[in-house]
C-alpha positions, 0 to 999 in steps of 0.5 A: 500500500502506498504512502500518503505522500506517494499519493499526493505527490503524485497527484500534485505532479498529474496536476501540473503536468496538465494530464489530469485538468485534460483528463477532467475537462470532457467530464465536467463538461458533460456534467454541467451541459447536462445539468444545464439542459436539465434546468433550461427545461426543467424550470420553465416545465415546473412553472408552467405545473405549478401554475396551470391547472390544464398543463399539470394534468397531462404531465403529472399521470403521464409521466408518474405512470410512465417512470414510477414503477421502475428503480431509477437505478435501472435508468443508469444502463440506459443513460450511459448506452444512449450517450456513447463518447465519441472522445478517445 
């Protein structure tokens, strides 16, 4: 088992080598694109839930009856296939 001051010191060499911000910057990329697509339709769709009465009624039986009886862990297998990376 390493030392702690193995680790860090390597850590400390990937990060200013620069291997480790290229490594992250797709990641984090894709974390706050679909973070940020997420809100762009999220927040506009509560609104109009919460304050329509005839727009939350289709949403709300529509998609509880579509996703409610399946885990959301199921939904990670699907998740990752349908966003293949094309970045190598």
């Amino acid at each position: 088992m390493p030392r702690i001051s193995v680790i860090a010191a390597l850590l400390a060499k990937s990060i200013d080598g620069g291997a480790m911000l290229q490594a992250m910057l797709p990641t984090l990329g894709r974390i706050f694109a679909g973070f940020g697509l997420a809100v762009i339709v999220a927040v506009p769709v509560g609104l109009l839930m919460g304050s329509i009465r005839w727009f939350y009624r289709p949403c709300s039986s529509r998609s509880q009856s579509f996703i409610s009886p399946d885990p959301s862990s199921a939904y990670i297998p699907v998740a990752i296939l349908s966003s293949a990376s094309t970045t190598r």
